[in-house]
C-alpha positions as CSV (number, residue, x, y, z in Angstrom):
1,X,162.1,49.4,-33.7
2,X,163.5,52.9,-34.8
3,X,162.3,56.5,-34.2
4,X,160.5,56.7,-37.9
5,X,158.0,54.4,-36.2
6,X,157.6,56.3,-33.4
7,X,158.5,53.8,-30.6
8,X,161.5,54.7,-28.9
9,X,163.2,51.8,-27.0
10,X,164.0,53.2,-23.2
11,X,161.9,56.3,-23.7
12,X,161.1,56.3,-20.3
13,X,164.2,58.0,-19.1
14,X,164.3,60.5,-16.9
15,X,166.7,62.9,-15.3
16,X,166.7,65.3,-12.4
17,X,170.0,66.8,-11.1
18,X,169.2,67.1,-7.3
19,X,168.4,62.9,-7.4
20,X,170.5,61.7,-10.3
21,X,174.0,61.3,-11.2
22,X,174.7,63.0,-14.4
23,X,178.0,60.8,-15.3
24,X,174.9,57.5,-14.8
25,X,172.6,58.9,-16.7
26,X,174.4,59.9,-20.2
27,X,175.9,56.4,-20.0
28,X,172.2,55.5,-20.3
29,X,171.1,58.2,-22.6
30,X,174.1,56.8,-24.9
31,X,172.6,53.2,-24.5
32,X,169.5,54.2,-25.9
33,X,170.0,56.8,-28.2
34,X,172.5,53.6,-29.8
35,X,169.4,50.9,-29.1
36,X,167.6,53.4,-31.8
37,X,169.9,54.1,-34.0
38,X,170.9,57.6,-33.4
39,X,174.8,57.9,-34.2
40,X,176.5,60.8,-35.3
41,X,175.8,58.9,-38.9
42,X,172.0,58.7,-38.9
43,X,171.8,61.9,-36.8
44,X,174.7,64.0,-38.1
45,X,173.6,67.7,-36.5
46,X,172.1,65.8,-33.6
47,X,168.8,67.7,-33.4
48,X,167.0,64.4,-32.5
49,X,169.2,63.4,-29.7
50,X,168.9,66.7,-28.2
51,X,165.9,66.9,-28.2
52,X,165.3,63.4,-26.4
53,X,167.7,64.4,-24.1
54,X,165.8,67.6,-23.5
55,X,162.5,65.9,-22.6
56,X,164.1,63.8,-20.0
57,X,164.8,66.8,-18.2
58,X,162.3,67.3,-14.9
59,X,161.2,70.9,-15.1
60,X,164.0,72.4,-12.7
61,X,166.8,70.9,-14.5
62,X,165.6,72.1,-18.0
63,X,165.7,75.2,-16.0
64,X,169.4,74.8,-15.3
65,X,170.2,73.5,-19.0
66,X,168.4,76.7,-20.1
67,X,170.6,78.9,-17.8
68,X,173.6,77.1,-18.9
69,X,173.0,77.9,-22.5
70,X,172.0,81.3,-22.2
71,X,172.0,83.7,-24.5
72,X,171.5,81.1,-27.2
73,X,168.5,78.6,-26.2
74,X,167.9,74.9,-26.0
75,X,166.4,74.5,-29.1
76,X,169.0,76.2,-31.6
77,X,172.1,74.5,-29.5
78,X,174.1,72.0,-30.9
79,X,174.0,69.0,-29.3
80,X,177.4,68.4,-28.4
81,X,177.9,72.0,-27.1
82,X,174.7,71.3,-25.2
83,X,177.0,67.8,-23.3
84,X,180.0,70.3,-22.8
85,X,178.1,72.4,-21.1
86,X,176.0,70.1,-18.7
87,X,179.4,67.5,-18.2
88,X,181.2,70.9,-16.8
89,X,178.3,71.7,-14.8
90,X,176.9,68.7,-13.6
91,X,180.2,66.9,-13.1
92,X,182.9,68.3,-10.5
93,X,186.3,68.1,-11.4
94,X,188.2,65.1,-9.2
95,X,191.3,65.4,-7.0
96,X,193.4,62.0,-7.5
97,X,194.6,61.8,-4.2
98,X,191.5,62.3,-2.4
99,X,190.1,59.9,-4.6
100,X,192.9,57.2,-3.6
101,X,192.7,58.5,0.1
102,X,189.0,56.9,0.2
103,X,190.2,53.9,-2.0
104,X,192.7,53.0,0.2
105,X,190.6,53.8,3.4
106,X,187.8,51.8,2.0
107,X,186.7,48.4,3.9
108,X,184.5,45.8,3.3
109,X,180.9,46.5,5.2
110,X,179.2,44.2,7.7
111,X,177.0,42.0,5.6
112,X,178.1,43.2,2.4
113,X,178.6,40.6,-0.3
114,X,181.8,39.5,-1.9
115,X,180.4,40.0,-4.8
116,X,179.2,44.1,-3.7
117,X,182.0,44.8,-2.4
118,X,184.3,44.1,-5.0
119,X,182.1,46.1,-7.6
120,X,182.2,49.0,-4.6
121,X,186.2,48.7,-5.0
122,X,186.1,48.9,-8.7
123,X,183.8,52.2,-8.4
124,X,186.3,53.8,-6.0
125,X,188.9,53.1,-8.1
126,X,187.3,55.3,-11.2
127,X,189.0,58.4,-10.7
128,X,192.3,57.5,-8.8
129,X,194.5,57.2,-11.9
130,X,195.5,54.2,-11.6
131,X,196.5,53.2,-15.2
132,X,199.2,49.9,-15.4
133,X,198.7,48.9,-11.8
134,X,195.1,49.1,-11.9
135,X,194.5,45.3,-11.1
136,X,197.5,45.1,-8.4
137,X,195.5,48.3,-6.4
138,X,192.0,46.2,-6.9
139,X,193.4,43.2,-5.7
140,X,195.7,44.4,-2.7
141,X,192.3,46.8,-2.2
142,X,189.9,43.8,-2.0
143,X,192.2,41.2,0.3
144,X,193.4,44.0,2.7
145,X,189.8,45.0,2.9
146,X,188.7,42.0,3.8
147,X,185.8,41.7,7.1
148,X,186.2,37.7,7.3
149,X,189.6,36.5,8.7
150,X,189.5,33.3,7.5
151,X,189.0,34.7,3.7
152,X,191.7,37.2,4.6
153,X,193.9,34.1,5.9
154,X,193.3,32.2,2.8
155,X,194.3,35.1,0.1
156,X,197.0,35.9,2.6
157,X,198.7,32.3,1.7
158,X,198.6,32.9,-2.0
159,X,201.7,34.3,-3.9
160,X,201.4,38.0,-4.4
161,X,203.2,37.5,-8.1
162,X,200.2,35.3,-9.3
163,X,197.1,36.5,-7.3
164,X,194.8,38.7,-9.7
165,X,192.1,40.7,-8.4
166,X,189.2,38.0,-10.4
167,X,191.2,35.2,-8.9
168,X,191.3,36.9,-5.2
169,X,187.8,37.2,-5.9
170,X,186.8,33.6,-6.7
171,X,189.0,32.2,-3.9
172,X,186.7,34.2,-1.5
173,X,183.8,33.4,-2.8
174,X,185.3,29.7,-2.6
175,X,186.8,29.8,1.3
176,X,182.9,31.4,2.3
177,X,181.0,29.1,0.5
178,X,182.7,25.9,2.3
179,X,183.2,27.4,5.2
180,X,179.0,27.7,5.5
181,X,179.0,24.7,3.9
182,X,181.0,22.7,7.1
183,X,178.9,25.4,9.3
184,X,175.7,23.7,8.4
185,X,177.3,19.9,8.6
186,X,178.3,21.0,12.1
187,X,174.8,22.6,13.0
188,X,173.2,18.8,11.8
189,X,175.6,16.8,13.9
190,X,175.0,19.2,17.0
191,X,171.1,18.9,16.3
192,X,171.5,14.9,15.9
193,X,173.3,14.7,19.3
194,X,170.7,17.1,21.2
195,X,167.1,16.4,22.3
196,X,165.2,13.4,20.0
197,X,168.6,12.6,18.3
198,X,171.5,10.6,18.3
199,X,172.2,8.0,21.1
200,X,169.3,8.0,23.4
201,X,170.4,6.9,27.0
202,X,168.0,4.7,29.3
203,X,166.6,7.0,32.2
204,X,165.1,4.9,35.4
205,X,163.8,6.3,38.4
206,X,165.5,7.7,40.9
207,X,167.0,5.9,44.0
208,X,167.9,7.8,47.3
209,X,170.6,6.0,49.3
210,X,168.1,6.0,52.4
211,X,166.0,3.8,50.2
212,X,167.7,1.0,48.9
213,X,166.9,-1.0,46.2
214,X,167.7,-4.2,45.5
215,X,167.0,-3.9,42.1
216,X,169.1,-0.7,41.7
217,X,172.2,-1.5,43.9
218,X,174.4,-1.6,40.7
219,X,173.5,1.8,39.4
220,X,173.9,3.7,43.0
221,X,177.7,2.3,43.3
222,X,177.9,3.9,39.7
223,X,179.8,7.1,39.5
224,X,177.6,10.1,38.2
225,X,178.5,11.4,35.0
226,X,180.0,14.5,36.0
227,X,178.4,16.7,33.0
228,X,174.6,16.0,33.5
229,X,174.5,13.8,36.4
230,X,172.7,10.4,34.9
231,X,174.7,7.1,36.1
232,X,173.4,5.5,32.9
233,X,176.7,6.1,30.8
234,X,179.9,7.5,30.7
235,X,181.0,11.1,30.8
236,X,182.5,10.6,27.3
237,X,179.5,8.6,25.9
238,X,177.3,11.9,27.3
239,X,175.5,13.8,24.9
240,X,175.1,17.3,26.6
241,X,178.9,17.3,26.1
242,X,178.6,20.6,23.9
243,X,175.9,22.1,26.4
244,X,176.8,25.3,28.5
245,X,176.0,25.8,32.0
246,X,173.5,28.5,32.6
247,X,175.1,29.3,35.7
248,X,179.0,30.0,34.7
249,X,178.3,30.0,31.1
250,X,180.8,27.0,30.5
251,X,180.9,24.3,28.1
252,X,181.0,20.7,29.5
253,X,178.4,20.6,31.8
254,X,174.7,21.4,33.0
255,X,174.1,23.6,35.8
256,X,172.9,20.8,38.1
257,X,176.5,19.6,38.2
258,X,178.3,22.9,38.1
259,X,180.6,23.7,40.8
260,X,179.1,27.2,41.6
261,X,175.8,25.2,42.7
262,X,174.7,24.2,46.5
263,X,173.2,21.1,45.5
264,X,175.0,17.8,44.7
265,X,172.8,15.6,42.8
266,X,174.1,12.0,43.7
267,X,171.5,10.0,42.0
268,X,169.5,9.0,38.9
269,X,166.9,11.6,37.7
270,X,163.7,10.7,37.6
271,X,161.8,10.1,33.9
272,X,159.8,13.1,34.9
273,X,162.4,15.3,35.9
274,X,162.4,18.7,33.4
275,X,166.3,18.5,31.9
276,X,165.5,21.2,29.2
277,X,165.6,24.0,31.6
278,X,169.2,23.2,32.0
279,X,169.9,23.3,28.2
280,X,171.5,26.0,26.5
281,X,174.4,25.8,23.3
């Protein structure tokens, strides 16, 4: 709907200097004053636009525009003097190569997206100059930028002559995506080999060797398995294989049958015995 019918799409636009960039918000002004139909056609001396623009002003930037302007006022302005005056104001002139010292500086954040930090390389990139070789200094930017070695790794093996910056991009986005991908088939065969899952060995009660058993003889000439201390299977059948020891934090065994311990378990644990205090990842 146009301005005759008073209904102004994005009307709700606001602007105050001290919270605002200016650069941000005339993109946006544009946008609407467009959306309605205010061109330099339809609104040739621009009186309508600046005075939109003019109530989007909080009070102390009005202030500001009305300093700016002075001795003529707001409303007797043109408009496009008006955006002279607030772009030289508002907007402070760039140095290139301080702009491509922080481009070049610039590294991807912990937890930042792909996706964010690739739009936070194209904003450094604004007022660096770069004209022809734009792409190659995104691209080289975004790989060499890189938190995740193994997406580093993978752009790394691509030839420099064809890698774009959009194709650097999606090969990242590619390399994470499987890599969480095997990450979670790895957490559901870890969690189908712990506690409830996978193989479930037999546990019988324990036999001390100054209380023989007939029934048990077999199992007490069976060697221990030396990574949780059952004699019901093998050390390579055992499925705390991937546990740590609690006591020297190493993988391969629990800490009743770590080295660093006093005690020597030489028998079958009980059914009753507690083996979850001993489990840690």
């Amino acid at each position: 709907m146009a301005v005759s019918s008073n209904v102004i799409y994005g009307g709700n636009l606001t602007f105050d200097h001290n919270a605002q960039e200016w650069r941000i918000f005339k993109e946006r002004f544009e946008a609407m004053c467009f959306a309605n139909d205010l061109t330099d056609t339809t609104d040739k001396a621009g009186t309508k636009r600046r005075s939109i623009l003019l109530t989007t002003f909080v009070e102390e930037t009005y202030r500001v525009a009305k300093d700016l302007v002075f001795p003529k006022t707001l409303n007797t302005i043109e408009y496009s003097t008006l955006l002279e005056k607030l772009d030289a104001h508002f907007e402070s002139p760039k140095c290139s190569f301080a702009e491509r010292y922080k481009f070049y500086k610039a590294e991807q954040r912990t937890g930042e997206d792909l996706g964010e930090w690739a739009a936070r390389v194209r904003s450094l990139a604004q007022f660096c100059g770069f004209t022809t070789e734009l792409d190659t200094a995104l691209r080289d930017r975004f790989v060499l930028g890189l938190e995740n070695a193994k997406e580093r790794e993978k752009l790394f093996a691509e030839s420099v002559d064809k890698l774009t910056f959009s194709k650097a991009l999606h090969l990242a986005q590619a390399t994470r995506s499987a890599r969480q991908g095997l990450q979670a088939t790895g957490s559901s065969r870890q969690a189908a080999a712990g506690i409830g899952g996978g193989e479930v060995f037999a546990v019988r009660a324990s036999v001390s060797p100054s209380q023989p058993n007939n029934t048990n003889n077999s199992n007490n000439t069976r060697q221990a398995c030396a990574i949780c201390g059952y004699k019901n299977h093998t050390k390579d059948k055992c499925r705390y294989v991937n546990y740590s020891c609690k006591k020297c934090n190493t993988k391969g065994h629990l800490s009743r049958m770590c080295k660093m311990s006093d005690k020597k378990f030489n028998y079958i644990a009980e059914e009753t015995d507690d083996i979850h205090e001993d489990l840690t990842m």
